[in-house]
C-alpha positions as a printed NumPy array, in Angstrom:
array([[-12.333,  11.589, -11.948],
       [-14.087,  13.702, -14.793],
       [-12.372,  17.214, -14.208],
       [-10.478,  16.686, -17.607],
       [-11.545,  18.725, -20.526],
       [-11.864,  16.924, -23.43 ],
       [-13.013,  17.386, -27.236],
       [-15.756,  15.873, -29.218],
       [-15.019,  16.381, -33.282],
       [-17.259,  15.367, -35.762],
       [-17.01 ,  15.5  , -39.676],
       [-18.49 ,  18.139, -41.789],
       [-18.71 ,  22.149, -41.46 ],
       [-20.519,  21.828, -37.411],
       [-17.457,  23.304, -35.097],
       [-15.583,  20.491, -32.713],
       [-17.431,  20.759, -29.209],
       [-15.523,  21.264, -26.196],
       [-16.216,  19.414, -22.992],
       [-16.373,  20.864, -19.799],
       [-15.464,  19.022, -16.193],
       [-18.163,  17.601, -14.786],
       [-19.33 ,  16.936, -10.904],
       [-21.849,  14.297,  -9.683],
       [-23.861,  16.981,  -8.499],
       [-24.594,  20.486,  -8.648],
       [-26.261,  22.16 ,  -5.186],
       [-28.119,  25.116,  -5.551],
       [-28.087,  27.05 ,  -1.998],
       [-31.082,  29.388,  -3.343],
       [-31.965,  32.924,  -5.075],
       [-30.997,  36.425,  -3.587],
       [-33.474,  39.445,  -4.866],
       [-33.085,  42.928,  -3.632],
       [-36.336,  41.735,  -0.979],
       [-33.959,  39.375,   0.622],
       [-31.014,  41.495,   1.233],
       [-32.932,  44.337,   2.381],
       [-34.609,  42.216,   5.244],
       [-30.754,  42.259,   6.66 ],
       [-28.039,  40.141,   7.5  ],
       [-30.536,  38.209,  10.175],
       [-32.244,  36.892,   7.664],
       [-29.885,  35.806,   5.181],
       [-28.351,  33.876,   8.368],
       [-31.876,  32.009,   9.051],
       [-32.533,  31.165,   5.499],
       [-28.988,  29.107,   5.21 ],
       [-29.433,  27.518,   8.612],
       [-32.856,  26.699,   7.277],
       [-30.703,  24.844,   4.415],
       [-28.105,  22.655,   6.778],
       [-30.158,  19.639,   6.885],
       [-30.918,  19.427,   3.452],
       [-27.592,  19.454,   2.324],
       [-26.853,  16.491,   4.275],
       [-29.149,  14.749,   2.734],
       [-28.176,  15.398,  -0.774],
       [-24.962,  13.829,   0.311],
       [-26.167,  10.878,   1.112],
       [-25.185,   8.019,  -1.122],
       [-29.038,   6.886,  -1.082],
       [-29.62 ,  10.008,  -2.653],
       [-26.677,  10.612,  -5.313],
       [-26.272,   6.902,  -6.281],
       [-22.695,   7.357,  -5.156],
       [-20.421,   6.102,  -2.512],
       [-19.41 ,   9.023,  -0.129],
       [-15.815,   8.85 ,  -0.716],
       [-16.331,   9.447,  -4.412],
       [-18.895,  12.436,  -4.663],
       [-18.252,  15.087,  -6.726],
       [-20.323,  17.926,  -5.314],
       [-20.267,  21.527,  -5.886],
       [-22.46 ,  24.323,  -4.653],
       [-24.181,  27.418,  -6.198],
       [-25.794,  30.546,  -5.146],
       [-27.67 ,  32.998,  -7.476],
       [-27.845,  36.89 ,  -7.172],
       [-30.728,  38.627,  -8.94 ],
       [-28.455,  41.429, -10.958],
       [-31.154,  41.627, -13.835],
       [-34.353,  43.08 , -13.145],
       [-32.898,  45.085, -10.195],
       [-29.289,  46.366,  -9.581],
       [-29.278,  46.819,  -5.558],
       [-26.043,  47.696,  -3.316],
       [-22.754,  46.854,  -4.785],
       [-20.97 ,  43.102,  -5.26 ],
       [-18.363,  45.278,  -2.18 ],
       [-21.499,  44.791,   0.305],
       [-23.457,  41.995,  -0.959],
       [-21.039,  38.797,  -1.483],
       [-19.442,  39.286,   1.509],
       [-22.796,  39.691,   3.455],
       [-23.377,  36.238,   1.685],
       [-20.007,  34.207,   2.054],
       [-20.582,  34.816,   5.849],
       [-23.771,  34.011,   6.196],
       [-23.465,  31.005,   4.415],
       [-20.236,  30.378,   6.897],
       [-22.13 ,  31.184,  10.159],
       [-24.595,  28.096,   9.492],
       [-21.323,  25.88 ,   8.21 ],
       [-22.389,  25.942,   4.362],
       [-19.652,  26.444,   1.369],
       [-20.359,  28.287,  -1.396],
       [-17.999,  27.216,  -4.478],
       [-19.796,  29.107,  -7.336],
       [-22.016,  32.768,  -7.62 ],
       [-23.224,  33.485, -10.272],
       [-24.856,  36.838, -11.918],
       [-28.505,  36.151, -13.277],
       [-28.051,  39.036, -16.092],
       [-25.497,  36.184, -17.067],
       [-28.16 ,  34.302, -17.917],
       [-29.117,  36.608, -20.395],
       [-25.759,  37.796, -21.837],
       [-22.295,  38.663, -20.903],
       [-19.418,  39.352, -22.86 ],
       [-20.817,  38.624, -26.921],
       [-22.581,  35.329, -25.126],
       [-26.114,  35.871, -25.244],
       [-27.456,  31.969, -23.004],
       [-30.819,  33.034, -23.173],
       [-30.818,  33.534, -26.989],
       [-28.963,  30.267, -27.584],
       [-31.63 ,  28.221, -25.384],
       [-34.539,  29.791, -27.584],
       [-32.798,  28.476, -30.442],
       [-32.947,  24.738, -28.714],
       [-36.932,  24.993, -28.191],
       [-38.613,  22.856, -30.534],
       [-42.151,  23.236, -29.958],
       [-44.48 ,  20.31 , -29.713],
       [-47.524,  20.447, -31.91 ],
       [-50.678,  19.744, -30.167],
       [-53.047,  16.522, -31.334],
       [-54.959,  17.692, -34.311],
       [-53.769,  21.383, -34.295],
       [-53.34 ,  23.4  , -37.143],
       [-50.607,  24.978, -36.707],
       [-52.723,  28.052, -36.133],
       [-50.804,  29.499, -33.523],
       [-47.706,  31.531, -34.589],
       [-44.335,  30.157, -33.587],
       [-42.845,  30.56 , -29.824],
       [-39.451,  32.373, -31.573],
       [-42.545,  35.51 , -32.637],
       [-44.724,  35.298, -29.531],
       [-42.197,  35.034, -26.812],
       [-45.143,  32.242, -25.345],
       [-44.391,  28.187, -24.914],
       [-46.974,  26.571, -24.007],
       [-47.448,  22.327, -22.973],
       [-50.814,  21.941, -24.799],
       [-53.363,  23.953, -26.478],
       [-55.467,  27.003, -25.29 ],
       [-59.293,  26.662, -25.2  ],
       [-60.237,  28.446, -28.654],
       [-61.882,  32.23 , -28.485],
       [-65.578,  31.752, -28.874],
       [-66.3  ,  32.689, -32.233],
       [-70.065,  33.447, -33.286],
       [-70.458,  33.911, -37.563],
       [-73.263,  36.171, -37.996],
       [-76.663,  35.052, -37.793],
       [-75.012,  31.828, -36.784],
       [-74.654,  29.371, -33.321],
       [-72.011,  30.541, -30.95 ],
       [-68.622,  28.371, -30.528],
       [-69.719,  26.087, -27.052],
       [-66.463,  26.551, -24.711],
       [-63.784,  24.07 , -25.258],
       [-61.04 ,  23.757, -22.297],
       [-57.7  ,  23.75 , -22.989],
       [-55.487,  20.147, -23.459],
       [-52.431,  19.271, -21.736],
       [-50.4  ,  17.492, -24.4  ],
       [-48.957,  14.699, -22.293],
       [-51.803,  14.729, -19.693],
       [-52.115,  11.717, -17.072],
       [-55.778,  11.585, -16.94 ],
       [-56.608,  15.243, -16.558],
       [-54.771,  18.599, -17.928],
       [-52.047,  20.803, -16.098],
       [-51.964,  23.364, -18.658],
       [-49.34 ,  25.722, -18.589],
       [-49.138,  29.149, -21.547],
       [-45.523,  30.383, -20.358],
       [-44.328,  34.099, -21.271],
       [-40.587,  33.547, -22.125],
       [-39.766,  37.433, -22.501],
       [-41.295,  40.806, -22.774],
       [-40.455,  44.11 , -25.002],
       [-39.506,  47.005, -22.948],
       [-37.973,  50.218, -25.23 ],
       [-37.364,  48.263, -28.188],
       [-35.274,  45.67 , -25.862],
       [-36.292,  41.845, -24.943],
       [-36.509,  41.152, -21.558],
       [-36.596,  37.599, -20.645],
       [-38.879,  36.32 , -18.018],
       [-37.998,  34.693, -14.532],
       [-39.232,  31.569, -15.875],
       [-36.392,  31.709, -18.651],
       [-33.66 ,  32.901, -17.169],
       [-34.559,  30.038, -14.545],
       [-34.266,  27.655, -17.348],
       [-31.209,  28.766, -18.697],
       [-29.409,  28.69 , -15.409],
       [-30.411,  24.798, -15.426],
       [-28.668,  24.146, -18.517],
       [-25.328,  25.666, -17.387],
       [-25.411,  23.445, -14.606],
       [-25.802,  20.893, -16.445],
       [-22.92 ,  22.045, -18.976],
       [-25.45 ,  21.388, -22.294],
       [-25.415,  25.105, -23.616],
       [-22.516,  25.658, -26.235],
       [-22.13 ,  28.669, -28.283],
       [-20.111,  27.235, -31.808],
       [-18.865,  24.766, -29.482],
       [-17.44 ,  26.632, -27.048],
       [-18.804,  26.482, -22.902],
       [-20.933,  28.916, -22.315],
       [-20.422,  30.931, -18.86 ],
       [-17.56 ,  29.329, -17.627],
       [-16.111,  29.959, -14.155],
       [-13.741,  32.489, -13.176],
       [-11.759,  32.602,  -9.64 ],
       [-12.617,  35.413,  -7.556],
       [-11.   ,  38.79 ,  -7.601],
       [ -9.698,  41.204,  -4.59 ],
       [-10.995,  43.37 ,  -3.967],
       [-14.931,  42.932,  -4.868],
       [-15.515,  45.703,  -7.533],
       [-18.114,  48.519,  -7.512],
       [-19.768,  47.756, -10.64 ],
       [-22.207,  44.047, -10.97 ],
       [-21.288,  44.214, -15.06 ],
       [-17.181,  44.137, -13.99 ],
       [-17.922,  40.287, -12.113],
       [-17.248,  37.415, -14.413],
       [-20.76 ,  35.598, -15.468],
       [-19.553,  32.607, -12.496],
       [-17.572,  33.382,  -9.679],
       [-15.347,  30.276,  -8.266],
       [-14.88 ,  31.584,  -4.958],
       [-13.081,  28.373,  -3.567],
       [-10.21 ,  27.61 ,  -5.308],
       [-10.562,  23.75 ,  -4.291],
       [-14.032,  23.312,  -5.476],
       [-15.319,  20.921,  -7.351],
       [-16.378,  21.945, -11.325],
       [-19.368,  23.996, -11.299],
       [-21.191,  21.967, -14.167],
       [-22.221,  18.664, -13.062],
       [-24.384,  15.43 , -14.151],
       [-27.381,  16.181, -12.176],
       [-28.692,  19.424, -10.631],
       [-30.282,  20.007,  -7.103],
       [-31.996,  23.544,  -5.674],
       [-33.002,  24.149,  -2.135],
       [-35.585,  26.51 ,  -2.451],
       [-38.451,  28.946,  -0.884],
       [-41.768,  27.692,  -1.854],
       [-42.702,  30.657,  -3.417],
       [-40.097,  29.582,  -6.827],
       [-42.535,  26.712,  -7.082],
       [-44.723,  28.346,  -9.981],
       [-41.107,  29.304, -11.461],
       [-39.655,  25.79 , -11.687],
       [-42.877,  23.884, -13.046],
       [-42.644,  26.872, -16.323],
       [-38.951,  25.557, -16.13 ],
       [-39.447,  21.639, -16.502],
       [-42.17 ,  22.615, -19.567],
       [-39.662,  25.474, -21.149],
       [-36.47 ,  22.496, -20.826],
       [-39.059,  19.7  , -21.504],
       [-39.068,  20.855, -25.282],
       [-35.411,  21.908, -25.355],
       [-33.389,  19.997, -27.863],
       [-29.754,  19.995, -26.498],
       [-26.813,  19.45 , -29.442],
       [-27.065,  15.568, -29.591],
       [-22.608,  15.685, -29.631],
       [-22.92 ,  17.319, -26.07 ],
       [-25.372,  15.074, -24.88 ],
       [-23.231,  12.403, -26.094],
       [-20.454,  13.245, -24.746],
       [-21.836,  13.591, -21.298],
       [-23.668,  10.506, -21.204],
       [-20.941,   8.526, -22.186],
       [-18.85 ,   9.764, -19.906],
       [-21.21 ,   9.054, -16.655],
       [-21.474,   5.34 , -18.043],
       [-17.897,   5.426, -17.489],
       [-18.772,   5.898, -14.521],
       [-21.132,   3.974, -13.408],
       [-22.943,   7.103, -13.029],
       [-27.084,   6.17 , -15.249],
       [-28.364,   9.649, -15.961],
       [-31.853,   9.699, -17.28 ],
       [-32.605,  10.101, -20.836],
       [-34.836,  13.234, -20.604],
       [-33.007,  16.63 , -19.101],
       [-35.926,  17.604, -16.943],
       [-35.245,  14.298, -15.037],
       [-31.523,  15.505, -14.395],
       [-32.922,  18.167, -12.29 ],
       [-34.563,  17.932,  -8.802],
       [-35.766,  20.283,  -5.759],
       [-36.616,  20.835,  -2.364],
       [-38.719,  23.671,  -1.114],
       [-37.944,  23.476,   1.783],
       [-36.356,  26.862,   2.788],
       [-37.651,  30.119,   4.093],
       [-38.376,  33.615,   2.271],
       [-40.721,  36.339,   3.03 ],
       [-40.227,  38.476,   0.315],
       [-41.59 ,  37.578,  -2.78 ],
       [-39.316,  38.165,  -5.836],
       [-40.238,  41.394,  -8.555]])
């Protein structure tokens, strides 16, 4: 069993990092936008029986890489409380916990996705920009202002703006270059937040990315978790911003972070997820967590692969007719 916290201390002026408890395997049981909810309780019902056999499978010891009788998994749901504030946490989580009951799925943890962004002094978002470190392109020259200005990560480089001196030959057309590309390009220029009245407003794309690396327990802010979980209160309160950042709602459950991350998903977070694995694939987590954690799954028999987008899998798989904002 890993559900002991622990510290990691190491010399010098950097703060000691706490550990968090970890499970095998975090199970994401989808998103919830406005859309969703307003399509009515018949819906929500038919997207989580949609989920049941797909959470059997992640069970299986042929998936996890662990015996049955030793899994460690917890499960997640997500509620869209930043780019639209719809109903009240009084009507929604209960519309959700029996949904989820009705086609025999737990939900352990909800979380807020304004969380994501900040809650209580703890800004996630901000602390994963500071992680990014950009990877240069093959013969660029450095041309291209940094992603912490533009608010844009990008896997490669853009085709150049055709640029004609005068009296002179045009620029011929050059197409952009996937950095890592197998054979031919996926290029992907990512928009990781907006300005709106002076304010930053982080993408989908980011937030998504953030919400992996709280799974995963690798965000720290001066060494402290970031997010943790908080048990449920009665009653639900009127306000979203009065709900801790994580909700345990089962007091049993298993800890929220875990070694590896699973989400069961509508096709239509596809786009999403693939900005996700190129924001996280140049994410530089604090080598003491990473550490920490990986020494601790050896102890367990548990081999986690050495990059962070290869902790993180998905299957879309499940319905949704609305398409989120």
């Amino acid at each position: 069993m890993t559900d002991a916290t622990s510290s990691v201390r190491e010399s010098g002026i950097d703060p000691p990092v706490r550990a968090v408890p970890m499970s095998h395997v975090s199970l994401e049981l989808g998103h919830l936008y406005m859309e969703d909810f307003a399509l009515g309780p018949g819906e929500l019902s038919a997207a989580f029986a949609a989920l049941t056999p797909w959470v059997r499978a992640v069970s299986d010891p042929l998936f996890t890489g662990v015996p049955a009788e030793k899994l460690r998994l917890s499960t997640c749901f997500l509620i869209d409380d930043y780019f639209t504030r719809f109903s009240s946490p009084g009507e929604v989580i209960p519309a959700i916990i029996k949904a989820a009951t009705a086609a025999n799925l737990r939900i352990d943890y909800l979380t807020r996705e304004s969380a994501c962004a900040r809650w209580q002094g703890q800004r996630p978002a901000e602390l994963t920009l500071g992680g990014i470190v950009t990877e240069p392109s093959p013969g660029s020259t450095g041309a291209r202002p940094p992603v912490t200005e533009t608010g844009w990560l990008t896997n490669g480089e853009r085709s150049p703006a055709a640029v004609q001196a005068a009296m002179g030959p045009a620029t011929p057309w050059q197409p952009p270059r996937q950095n890592a590309a197998r054979r031919h390009s996926i290029f992907l220029d990512i928009q990781l937040w907006s300005e709106e009245h002076g304010e930053r407003v982080w993408s989908c794309a980011m937030l998504a990315a953030v919400w992996q690396l709280l799974r995963l327990g690798l965000l720290r802010d001066l060494g402290r978790p970031v997010a943790q979980p908080v048990a449920a209160g009665d009653p639900w309160p009127q306000d979203w911003d009065a709900l801790p950042a994580v909700i345990q709602l089962v007091p049993a459950a298993r800890p929220f972070t875990a070694y590896t991350t699973v989400s069961l998903l509508a096709s239509r977070f596809l786009p999403v997820e693939a900005a996700v694995r190129t924001i996280l694939d140049q994410f530089a987590a604090d080598p003491r967590v990473l550490a920490e954690i990986d020494d601790r799954a050896r102890r367990e028999r548990v081999m986690l692969p050495r990059e962070i987008v290869d902790r993180i899998r998905y299957t879309f798989a499940s319905p949704g007719r609305a398409d989120p904002p």
